[in-house]
DRENMAR-287768 format. One record per atom (N, C-alpha, C): residue number from 1; residue in one letter; atom name; x, y, z. Coordinates in steps of 0.2 Angstrom, whole numbers, plus 5000, padded with zeros to 4 digits. Layout:
% residues N
+-----+--------+-------+------+-------+------+
! num ! residu ! atome ! east ! north !   up !
+-----+--------+-------+------+-------+------+
! NUM !      A !    CA !    X !     Y !    Z !
...
+-----+--------+-------+------+-------+------+
***
This chain:
% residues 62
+-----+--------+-------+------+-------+------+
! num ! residu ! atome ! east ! north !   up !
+-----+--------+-------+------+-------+------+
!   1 !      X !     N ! 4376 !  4947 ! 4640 !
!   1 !      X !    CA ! 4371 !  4951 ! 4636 !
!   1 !      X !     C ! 4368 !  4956 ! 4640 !
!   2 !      X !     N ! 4367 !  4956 ! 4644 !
!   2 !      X !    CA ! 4363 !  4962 ! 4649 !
!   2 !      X !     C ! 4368 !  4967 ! 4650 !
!   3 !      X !     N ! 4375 !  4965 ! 4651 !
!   3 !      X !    CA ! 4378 !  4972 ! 4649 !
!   3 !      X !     C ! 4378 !  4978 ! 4643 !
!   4 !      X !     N ! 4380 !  4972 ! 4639 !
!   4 !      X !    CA ! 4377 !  4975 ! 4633 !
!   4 !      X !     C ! 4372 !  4981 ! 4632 !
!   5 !      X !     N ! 4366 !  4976 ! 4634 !
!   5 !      X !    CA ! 4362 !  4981 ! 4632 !
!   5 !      X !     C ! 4358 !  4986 ! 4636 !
!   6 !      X !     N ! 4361 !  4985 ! 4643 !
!   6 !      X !    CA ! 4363 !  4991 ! 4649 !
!   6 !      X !     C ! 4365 !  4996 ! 4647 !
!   7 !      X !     N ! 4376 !  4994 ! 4642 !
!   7 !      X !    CA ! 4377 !  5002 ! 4640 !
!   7 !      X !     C ! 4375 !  5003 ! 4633 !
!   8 !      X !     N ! 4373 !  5000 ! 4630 !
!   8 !      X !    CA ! 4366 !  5004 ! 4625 !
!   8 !      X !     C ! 4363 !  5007 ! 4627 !
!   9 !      X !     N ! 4358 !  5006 ! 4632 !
!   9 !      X !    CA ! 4352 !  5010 ! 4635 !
!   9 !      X !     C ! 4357 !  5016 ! 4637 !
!  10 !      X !     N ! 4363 !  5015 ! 4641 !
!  10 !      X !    CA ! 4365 !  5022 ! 4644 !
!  10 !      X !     C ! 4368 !  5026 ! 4639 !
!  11 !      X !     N ! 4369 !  5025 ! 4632 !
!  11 !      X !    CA ! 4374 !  5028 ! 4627 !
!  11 !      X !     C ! 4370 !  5033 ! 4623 !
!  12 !      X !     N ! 4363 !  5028 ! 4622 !
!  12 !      X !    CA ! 4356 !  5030 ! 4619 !
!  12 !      X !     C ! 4354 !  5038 ! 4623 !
!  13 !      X !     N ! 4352 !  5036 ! 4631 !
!  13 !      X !    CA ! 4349 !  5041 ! 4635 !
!  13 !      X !     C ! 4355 !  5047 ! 4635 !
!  14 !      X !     N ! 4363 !  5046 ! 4635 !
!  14 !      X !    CA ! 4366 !  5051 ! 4634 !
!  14 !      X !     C ! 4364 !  5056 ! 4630 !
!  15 !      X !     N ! 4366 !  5049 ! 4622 !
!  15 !      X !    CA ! 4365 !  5056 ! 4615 !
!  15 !      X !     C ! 4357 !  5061 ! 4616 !
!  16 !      X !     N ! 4355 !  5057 ! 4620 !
!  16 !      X !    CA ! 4346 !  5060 ! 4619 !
!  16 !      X !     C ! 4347 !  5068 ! 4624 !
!  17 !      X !     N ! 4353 !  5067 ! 4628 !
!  17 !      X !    CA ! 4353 !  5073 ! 4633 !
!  17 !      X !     C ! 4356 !  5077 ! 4629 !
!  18 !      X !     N ! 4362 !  5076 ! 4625 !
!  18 !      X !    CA ! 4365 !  5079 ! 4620 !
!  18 !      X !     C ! 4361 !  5082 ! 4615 !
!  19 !      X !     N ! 4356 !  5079 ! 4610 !
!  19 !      X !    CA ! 4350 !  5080 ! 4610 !
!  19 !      X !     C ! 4347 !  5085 ! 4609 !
!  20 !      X !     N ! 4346 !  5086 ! 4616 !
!  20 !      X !    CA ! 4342 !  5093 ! 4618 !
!  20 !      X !     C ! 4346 !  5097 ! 4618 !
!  21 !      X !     N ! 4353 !  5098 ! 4620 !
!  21 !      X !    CA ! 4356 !  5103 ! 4623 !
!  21 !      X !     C ! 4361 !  5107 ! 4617 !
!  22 !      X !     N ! 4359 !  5102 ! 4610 !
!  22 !      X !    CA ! 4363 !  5106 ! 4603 !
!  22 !      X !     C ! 4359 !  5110 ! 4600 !
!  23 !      X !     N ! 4353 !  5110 ! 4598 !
!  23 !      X !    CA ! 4346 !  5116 ! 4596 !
!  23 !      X !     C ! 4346 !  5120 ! 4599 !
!  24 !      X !     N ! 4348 !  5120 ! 4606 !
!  24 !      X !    CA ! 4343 !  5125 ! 4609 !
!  24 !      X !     C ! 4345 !  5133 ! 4609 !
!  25 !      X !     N ! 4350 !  5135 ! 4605 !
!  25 !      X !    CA ! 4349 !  5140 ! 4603 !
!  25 !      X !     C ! 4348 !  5141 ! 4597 !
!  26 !      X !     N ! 4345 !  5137 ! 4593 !
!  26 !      X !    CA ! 4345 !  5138 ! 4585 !
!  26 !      X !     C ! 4336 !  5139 ! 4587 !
!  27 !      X !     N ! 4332 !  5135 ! 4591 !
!  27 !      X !    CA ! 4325 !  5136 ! 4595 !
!  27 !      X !     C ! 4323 !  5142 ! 4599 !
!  28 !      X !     N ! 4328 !  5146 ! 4601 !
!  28 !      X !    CA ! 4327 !  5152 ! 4606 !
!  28 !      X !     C ! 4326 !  5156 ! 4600 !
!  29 !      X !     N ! 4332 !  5157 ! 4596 !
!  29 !      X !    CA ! 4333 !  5159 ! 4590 !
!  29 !      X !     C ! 4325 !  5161 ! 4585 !
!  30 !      X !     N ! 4324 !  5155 ! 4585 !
!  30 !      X !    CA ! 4316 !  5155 ! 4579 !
!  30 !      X !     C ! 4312 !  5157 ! 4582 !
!  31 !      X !     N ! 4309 !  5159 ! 4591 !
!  31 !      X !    CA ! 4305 !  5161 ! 4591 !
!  31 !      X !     C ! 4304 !  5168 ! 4591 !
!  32 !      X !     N ! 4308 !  5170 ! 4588 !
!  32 !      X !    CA ! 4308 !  5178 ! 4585 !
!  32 !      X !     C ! 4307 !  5182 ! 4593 !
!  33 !      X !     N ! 4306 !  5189 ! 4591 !
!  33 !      X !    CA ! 4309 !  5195 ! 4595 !
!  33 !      X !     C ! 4306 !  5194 ! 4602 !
!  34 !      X !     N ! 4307 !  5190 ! 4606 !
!  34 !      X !    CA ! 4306 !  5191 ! 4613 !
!  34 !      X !     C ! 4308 !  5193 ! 4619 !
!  35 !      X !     N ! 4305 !  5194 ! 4623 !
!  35 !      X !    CA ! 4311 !  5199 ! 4628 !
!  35 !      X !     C ! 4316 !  5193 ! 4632 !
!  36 !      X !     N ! 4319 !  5195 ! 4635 !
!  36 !      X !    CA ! 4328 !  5192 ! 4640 !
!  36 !      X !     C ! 4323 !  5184 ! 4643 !
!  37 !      X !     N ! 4319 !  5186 ! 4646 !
!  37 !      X !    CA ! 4314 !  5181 ! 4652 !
!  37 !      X !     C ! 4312 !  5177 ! 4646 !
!  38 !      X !     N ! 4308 !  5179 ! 4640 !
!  38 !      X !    CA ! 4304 !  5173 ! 4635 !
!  38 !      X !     C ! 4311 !  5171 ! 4635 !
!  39 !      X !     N ! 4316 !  5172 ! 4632 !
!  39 !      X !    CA ! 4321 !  5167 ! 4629 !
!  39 !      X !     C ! 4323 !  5162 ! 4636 !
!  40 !      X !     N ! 4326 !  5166 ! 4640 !
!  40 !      X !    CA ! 4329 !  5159 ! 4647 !
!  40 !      X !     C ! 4324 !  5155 ! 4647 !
!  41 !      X !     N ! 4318 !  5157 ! 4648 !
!  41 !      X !    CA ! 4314 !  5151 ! 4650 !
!  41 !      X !     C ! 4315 !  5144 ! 4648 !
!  42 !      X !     N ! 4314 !  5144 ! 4637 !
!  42 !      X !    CA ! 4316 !  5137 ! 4636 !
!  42 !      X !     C ! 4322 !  5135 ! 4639 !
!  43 !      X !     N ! 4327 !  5140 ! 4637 !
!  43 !      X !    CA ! 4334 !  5139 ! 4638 !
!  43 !      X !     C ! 4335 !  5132 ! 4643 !
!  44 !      X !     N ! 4332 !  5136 ! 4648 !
!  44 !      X !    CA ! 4334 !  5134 ! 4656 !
!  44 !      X !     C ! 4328 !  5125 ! 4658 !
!  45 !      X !     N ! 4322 !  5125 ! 4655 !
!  45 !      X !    CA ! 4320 !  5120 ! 4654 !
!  45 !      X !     C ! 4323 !  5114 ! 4649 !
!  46 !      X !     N ! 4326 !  5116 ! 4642 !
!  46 !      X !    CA ! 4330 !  5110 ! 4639 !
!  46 !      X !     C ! 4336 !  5109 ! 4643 !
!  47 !      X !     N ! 4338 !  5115 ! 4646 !
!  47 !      X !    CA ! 4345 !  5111 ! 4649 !
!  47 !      X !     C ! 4344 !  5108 ! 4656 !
!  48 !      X !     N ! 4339 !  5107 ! 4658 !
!  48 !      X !    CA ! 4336 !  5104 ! 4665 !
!  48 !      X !     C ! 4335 !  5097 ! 4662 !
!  49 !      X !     N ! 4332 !  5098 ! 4657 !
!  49 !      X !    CA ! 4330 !  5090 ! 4654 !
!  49 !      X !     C ! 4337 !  5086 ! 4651 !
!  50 !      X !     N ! 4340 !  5090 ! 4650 !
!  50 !      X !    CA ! 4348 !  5087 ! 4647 !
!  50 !      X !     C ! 4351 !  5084 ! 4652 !
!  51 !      X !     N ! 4351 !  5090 ! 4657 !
!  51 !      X !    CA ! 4355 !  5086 ! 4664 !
!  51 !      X !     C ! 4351 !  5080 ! 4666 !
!  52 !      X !     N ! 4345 !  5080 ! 4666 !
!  52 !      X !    CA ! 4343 !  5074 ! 4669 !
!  52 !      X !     C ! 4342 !  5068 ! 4667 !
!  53 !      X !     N ! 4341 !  5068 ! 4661 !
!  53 !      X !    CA ! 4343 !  5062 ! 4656 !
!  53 !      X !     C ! 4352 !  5062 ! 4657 !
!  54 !      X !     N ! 4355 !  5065 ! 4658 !
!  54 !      X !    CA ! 4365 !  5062 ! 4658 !
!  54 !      X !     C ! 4364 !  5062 ! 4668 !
!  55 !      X !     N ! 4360 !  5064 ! 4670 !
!  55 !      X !    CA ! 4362 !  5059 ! 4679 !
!  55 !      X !     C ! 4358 !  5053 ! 4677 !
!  56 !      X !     N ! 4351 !  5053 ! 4673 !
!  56 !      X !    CA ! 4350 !  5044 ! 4672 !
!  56 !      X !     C ! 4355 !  5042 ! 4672 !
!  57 !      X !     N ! 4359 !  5045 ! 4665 !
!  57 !      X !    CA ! 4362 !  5040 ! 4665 !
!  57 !      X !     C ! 4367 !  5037 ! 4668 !
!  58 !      X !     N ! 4370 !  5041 ! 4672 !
!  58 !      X !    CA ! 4375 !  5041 ! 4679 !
!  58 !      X !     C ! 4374 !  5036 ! 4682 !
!  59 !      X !     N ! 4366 !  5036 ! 4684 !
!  59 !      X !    CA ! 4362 !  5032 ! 4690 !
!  59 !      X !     C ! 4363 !  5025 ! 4686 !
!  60 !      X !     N ! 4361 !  5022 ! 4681 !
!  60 !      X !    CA ! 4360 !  5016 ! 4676 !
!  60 !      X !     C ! 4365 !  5015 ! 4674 !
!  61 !      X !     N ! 4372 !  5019 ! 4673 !
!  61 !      X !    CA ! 4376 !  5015 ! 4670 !
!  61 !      X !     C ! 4382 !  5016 ! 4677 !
!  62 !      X !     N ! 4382 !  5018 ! 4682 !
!  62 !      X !    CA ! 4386 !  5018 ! 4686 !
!  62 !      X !     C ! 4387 !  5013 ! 4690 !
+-----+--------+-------+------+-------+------+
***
């Protein structure tokens, strides 16, 4: 039973990194005319937090 719900926890925190890293141009997108720097910025913060939820998960479910 702890397996179980070990790789639930890891399959959850995956989709949660996926998540983040499907929007994030449709989100750059809405915040209308900004310059090259305003857009990376989020860019490079959701996909920081995407990677680091899918090494959770690496760690947890590894």
């Amino acid at each position: 039973m702890e397996e179980v719900l070990a790789y639930a926890v890891v399959g959850l925190v995956g989709l949660w990194g996926v998540s983040h890293v499907i929007p994030t141009r449709a989100v750059v997108a809405g915040s209308g005319k900004t310059s090259a720097v305003d857009r990376r910025m989020p860019v490079q913060e959701w996909l920081a937090e995407a990677v680091t939820t899918w090494s959770l998960t690496d760690e947890v479910g590894g």
